[in-house]
C-alpha positions in Angstrom: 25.4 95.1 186.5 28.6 95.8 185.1 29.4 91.6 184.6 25.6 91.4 182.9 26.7 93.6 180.1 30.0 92.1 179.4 28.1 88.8 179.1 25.4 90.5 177.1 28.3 91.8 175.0 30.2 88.4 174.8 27.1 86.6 173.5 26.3 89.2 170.8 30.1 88.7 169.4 29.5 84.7 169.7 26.0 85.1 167.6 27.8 87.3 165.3 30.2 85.0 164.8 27.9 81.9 164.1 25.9 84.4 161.7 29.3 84.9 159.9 30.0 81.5 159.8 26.9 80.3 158.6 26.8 82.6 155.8 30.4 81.3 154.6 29.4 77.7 154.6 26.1 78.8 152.7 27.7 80.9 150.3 30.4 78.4 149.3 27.8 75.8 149.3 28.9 72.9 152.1 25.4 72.3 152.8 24.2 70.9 149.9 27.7 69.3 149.0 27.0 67.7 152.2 23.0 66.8 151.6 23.7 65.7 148.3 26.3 63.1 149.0 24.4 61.8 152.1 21.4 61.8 150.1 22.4 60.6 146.6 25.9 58.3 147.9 26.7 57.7 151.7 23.4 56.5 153.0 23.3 53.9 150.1 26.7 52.4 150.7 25.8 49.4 153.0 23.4 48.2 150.4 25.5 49.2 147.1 28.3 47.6 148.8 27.0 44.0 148.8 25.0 44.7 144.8 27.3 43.3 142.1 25.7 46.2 139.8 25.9 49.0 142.4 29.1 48.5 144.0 31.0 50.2 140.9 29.1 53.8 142.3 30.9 53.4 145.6 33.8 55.8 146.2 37.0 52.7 146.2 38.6 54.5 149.1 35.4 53.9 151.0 34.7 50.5 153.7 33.0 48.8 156.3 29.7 50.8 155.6 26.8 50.2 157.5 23.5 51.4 158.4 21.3 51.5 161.0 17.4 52.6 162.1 16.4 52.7 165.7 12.6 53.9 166.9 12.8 56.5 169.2 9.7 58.8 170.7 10.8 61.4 169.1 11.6 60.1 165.9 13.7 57.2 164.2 17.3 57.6 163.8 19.1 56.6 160.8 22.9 56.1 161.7 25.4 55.4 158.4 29.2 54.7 158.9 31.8 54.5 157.2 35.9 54.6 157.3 37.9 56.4 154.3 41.5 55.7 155.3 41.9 56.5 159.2 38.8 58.7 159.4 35.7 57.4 160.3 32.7 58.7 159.8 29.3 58.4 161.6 26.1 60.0 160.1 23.0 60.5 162.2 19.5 61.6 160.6 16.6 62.4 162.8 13.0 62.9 161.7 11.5 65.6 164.1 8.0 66.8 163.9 4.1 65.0 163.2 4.4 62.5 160.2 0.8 63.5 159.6 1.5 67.1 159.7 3.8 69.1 156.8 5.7 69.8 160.0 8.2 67.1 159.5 11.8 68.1 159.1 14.8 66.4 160.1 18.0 67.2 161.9 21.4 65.4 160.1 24.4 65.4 162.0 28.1 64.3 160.8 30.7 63.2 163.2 34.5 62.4 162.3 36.7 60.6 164.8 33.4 60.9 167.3 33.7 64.8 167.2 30.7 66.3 165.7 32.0 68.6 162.7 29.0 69.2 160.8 25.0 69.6 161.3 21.9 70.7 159.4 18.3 71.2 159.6 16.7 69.9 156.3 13.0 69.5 154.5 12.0 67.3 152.1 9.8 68.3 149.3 9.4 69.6 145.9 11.4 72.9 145.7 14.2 72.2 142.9 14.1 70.2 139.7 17.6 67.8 141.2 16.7 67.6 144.7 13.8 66.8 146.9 15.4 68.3 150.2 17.1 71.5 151.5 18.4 73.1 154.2 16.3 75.2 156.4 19.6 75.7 158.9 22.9 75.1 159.6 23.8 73.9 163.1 26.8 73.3 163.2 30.3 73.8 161.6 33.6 73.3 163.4 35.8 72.8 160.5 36.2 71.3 156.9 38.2 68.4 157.2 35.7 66.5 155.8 35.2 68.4 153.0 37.8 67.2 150.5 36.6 63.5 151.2 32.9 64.7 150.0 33.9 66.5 147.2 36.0 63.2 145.9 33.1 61.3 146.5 30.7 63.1 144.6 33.2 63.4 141.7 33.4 60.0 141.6 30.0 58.9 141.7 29.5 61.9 138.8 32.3 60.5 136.8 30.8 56.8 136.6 27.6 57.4 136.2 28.1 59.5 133.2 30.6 57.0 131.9 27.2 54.3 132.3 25.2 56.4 130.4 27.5 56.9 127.9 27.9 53.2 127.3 24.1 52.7 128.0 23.6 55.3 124.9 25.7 53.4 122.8 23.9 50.1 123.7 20.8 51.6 123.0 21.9 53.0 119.0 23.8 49.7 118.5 20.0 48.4 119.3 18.4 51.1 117.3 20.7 50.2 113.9 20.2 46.4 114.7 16.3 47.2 114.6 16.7 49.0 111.4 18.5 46.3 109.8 15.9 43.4 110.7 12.9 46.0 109.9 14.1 46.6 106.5 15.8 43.7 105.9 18.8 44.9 104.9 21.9 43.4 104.9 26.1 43.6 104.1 25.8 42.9 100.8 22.8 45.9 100.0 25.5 48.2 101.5 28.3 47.4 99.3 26.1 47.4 96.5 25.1 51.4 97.3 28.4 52.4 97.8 28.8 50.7 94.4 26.5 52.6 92.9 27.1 56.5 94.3 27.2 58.8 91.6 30.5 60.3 93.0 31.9 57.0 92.1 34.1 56.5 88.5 34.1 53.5 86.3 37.6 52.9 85.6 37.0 53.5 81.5 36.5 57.3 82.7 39.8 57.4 85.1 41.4 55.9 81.8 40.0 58.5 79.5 41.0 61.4 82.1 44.6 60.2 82.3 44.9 60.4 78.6 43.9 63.6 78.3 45.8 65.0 81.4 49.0 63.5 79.5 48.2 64.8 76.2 47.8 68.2 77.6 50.9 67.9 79.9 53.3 67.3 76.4 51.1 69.9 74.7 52.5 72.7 77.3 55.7 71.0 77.3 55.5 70.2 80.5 56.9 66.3 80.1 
């Protein structure tokens, strides 16, 4: 009796202790830092990797990608790995539940160096305006070293696609004026003639005029 309550006791401070842990990697938001680069980078490396166009969103320190589906009963597994440095990665996502139920939810696991450091239970579906999928639990979370490669990673991918845009909104104003130009048909010499023309602009008989009377008035003060 006396060893059942000591093992009671045990396993309330172990689910205390998950709870505790759980909450932490919630509140400082490792889940979705770890959804969103699966979801938005990682599981689109073996394909971006071999695009001429979409190889410039792949984190440089990133190789040997690849990606893999295998049909199992209980649902297909999609494996993605990748090395960055001496730390390889392995990325398992399994679809769990009936496809033609609203059931379906899938568990996502993350190894590094073959020991399993991270794990969630997510959903996919219309719940926020940037992502399509959340977490409904966290499974698992021995430790963070893999936290500092994700958060580099997602910086990155940030960094150049804003740069892309950036250059894609120039493109399209560069466009916008050369549209103008042929619409209206106007042309180098039309714009020289305008800036010509600007009343804020002088003919030089007037910046003549104007220095004569600044000089006459300068000797009339005695200021020559």
């Amino acid at each position: 009796m006396w060893r059942s309550k000591e093992v009671e006791s045990q396993a309330t401070k172990i689910k205390e202790e998950v709870e505790h842990k759980k909450r932490s990697a919630e509140t400082r938001g490792l889940d979705l830092l770890f959804l969103d680069v699966y979801h938005r980078s990682l599981r689109h490396y073996p394909a971006w990797l071999v695009s001429l166009h979409d190889r410039q969103y792949v984190y440089p320190e990133v190789r040997e990608a690849t990606s893999t589906i295998i049909k199992e009963p209980l649902g297909d597994v999609q494996t993605t790995e990748f090395s960055i440095g001496e730390r390889k990665y392995k990325i398992t996502s399994q679809r769990r539940g009936n496809v033609l139920t609203t059931d379906t939810f899938y568990i996502v696991e993350m190894y590094l160096n073959g020991e399993k450091v991270f794990s969630v239970s997510e959903k996919h579906g219309i719940r926020t305006r940037t992502r399509n999928y959340y977490t409904l639990d966290i499974n698992a979370y021995v430790n963070e070293s893999w936290v500092e490669d994700f958060q580099k990673i997602k910086a990155y991918e940030e960094g150049i696609r804003k740069e892309a845009e950036g250059k894609q909104q120039e493109e399209t104003e560069e466009q916008e004026i050369e549209k103008l130009i042929k619409n209206f048909g106007i042309h180098a010499v039309d714009i020289q003639r305008r800036v010509k023309s600007s009343p804020y602009a002088l003919p030089w008989w007037m910046w003549v005029i104007l220095f004569v009377l600044a000089f006459l008035l300068l000797g009339k003060f005695g200021l020559l």
